[in-house]
C-alpha positions, 0 to 999 in steps of 0.5 A, spaced: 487 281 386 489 286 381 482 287 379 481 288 386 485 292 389 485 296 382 476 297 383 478 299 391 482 304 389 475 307 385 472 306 389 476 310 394 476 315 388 469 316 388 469 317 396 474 322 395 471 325 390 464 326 393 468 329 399 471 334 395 463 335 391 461 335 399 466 340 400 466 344 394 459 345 395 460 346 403 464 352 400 459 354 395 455 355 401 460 360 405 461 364 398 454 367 399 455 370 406 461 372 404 458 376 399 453 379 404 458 381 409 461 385 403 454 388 402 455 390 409 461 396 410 457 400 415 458 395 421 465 393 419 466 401 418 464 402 426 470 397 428 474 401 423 473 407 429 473 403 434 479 399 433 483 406 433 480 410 439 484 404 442 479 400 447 477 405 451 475 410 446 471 405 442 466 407 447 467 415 449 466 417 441 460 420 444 463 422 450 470 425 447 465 429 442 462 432 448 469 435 451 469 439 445 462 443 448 467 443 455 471 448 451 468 454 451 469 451 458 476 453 457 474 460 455 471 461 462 477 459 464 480 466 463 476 468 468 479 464 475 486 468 472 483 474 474 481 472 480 488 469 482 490 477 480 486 479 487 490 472 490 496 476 488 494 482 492 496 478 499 503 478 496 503 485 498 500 482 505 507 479 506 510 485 504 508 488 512 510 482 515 518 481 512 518 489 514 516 487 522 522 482 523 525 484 529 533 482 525 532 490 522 529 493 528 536 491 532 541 492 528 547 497 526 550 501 521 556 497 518 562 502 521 558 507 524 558 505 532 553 510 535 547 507 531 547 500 536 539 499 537 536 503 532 531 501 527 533 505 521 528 509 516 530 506 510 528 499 514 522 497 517 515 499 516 515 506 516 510 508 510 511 515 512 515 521 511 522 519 512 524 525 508 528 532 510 523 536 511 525 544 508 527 548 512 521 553 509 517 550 506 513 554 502 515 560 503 512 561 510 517 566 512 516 571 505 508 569 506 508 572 512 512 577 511 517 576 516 512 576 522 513 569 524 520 568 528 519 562 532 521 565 539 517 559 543 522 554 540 525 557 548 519 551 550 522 546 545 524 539 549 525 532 543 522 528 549 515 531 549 514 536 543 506 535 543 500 532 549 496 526 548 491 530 549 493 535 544 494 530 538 489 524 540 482 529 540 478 531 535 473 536 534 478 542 536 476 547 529 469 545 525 470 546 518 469 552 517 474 555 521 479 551 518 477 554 511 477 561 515 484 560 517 486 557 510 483 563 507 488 568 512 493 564 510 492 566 502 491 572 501 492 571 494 494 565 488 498 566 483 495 565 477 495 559 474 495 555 481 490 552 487 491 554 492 489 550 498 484 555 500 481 553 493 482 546 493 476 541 492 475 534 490 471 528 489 472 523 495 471 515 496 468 513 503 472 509 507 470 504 512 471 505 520 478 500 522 482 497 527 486 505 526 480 509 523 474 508 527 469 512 524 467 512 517 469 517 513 463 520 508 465 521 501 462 527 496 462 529 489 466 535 492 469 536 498 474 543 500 481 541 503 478 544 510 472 538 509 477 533 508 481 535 514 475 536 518 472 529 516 479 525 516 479 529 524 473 525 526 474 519 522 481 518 525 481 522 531 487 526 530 487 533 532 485 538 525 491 542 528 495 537 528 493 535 521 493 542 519 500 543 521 503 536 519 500 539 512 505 545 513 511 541 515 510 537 509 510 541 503 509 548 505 501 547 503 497 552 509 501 558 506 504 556 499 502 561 493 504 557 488 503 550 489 504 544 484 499 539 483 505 534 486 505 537 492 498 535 493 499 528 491 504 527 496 500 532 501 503 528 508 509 524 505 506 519 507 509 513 503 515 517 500 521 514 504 528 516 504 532 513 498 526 510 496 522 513 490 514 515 493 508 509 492 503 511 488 498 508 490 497 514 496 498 519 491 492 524 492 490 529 497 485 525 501 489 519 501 495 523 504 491 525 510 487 519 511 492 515 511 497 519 515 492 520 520 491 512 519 500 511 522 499 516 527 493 512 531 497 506 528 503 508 532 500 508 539 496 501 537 500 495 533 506 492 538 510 493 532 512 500 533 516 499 539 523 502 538 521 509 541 519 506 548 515 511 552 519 512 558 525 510 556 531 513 553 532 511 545 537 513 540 535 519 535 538 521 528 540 527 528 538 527 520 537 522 514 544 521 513 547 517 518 554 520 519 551 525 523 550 521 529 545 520 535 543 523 540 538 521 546 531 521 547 527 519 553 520 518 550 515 522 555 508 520 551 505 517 546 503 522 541 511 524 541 513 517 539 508 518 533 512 524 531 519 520 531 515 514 528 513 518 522 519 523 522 525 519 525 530 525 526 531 530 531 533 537 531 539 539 532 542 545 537 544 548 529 536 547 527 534 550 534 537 556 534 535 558 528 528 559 528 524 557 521 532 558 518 536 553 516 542 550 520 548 546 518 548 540 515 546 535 520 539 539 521 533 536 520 528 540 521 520 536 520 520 536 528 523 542 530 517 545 524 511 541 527 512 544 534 514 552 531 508 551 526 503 549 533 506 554 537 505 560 533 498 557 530 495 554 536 499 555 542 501 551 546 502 544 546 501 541 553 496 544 559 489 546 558 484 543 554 487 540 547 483 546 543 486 551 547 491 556 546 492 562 542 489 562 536 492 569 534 496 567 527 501 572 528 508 573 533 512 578 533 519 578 536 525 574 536 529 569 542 535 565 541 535 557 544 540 557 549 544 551 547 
């Protein structure tokens, strides 16, 4: 029994051991794959990559190197920046808009109780001259030497200063007479100045609008009185009037001595009260164009309604609100044009003296345009809008009666 259980246990020796032959030799034949997957490091590298991208990367490797080429892509974005600068120019779009809301135009000074239910200049969207006109700007009186003494202010009335007609028609000189009128205005420059006989430019051509229906021809040079005569047909407004708003503004018809300031601001336009003048109208033909612009707007957008024609408004006396109001019943539209561009009225002060200066309550832009007209072109109302005196000088002397 011990024999052979002893030659059993050999005998499953001998199995063992051929299965561990087998296995050695099952092993032996794993080992040269082994070695042949060490010779390959290229494919083992390419899941080295592949794992690290994770999953999705593994298969955009050729594709994340193409995002690489987009980015000169990035270098033309720069260029959609700039175009959102011009996107940033409607933001000047709302800027109109905030000055239209009604909440300013119906509004009163705080303390000051004869203000009820004036749009005040310094609200809204005047983008006119709101400012103090001189009492004499540039001089006129010297330059003419004390012939001027306005004794047709006796016809003055701040409900009608000026005629549709008279303001609204073009046509009324050519261009050569308003250089003419200039040149007699001028006799002589002080040297190291332009005057506006003299003045000359390079205009840009404007586009008809809704306000300036005719297009405005540009030229490498064009004189001041060509300015005035192609804004003129452009816009419709009166060359005398425009050439007297001229004078009214910055004394430019007659000053001897003008600063190139006073031609970048020739009209007013865009310099308010309280408020430092926009740039972006400097330069004479813009300062024409422009005012010619407000004065067909006043009488076209809804918005300018706070000088009804045919009812009476309050009128400041002057830029300072202390001064008060007086009523202004509104006969035309051409006289609204005025209070629109230029909100005071003369006072009796202003009135009586003549091209002098008043009290300090006397503004003196209207009472100026109508003295100018008067004594330039004649009369303000009646007749065709080119007639009336064209003689330059008026001798003698009436006080307005108060």
């Amino acid at each position: 029994m011990r024999r052979t259980n002893h030659g059993y246990r050999y005998a499953q020796k001998g199995r063992a051991l051929f299965g561990v032959a087998m296995a050695a030799a099952l092993i032996g034949s794993l080992l040269p794959t082994a070695a042949y997957a060490d010779e390959q490091p290229a494919p083992e590298p390419t899941p080295t990559v592949a794992p690290s991208p994770e999953v999705a990367a593994t298969e955009q490797p050729p594709e994340s190197e193409p995002t690489p080429t987009p980015t000169p892509e990035p270098t033309d974005a720069p260029e959609p920046a700039p175009e959102q600068a011009p996107t940033a120019e409607p933001t000047q779009e709302p800027t109109p808009t905030p000055a239209p809301t009604p909440t300013p135009t119906m509004t009163t000074d705080p303390g000051e109780v004869d203000l009820t239910g004036i749009l005040l200049p310094d609200n809204g969207d005047y983008a006119g001259d709101t400012t103090e006109d001189e009492a004499d700007p540039g001089a006129y009186s010297e330059t003419q030497a004390g012939l001027l003494t306005a004794d047709t202010l006796n016809g003055f009335k701040a409900g009608n200063i000026i005629s549709d007609a008279k303001m609204y028609t073009s046509g009324t000189m050519s261009a050569n007479q308003i250089q003419g009128f200039f040149n007699q205005k001028v006799k002589r420059c002080d040297s190291n100045y332009t005057c506006l006989k003299d003045f000359s430019m390079k205009t840009r051509t404007k586009a008809p609008n809704s306000y300036c229906t005719n297009t405005y021809q540009g030229s490498s040079r064009d004189t001041a009185a060509q300015i005035i005569s192609k804004v003129s047909k452009a816009c419709n407004v009166s060359e005398r009037v425009l050439i007297v708003m001229l004078q009214k503004e910055q004394g430019l018809v007659t000053h001897t001595w003008p600063s190139q300031f006073r031609y970048d601001i020739a009209m007013g336009y865009a310099c308010p009260d309280h408020a430092a003048c926009d740039s972006t109208y400097f330069g004479f033909q813009n300062q024409m164009y422009m005012a010619a612009y407000q004065l067909q707007r006043y009488t076209k957008d809804s918005y300018f309604s706070w000088y009804p024609v045919g009812k009476t408004s309050q009128v400041r006396w002057h830029p300072n609100a202390s001064c008060g109001t007086g009523p202004v019943r509104i006969e035309n539209k051409a006289t609204a044009a005025l209070y629109y561009y230029t909100p005071y009225q003369p006072n009796r002060a202003a009135l009586r003296a003549g091209y002098g200066v008043g009290d300090s309550c006397s503004a003196y832009g209207n009472r100026n345009f109508y003295n100018y007209y008067t004594d330039w072109f004649g009369g303000t109302h009646g007749g065709s809008p080119g007639g009336g005196s064209t003689g330059y000088a008026v001798t003698g002397a009436t006080a307005v009666q108060s």
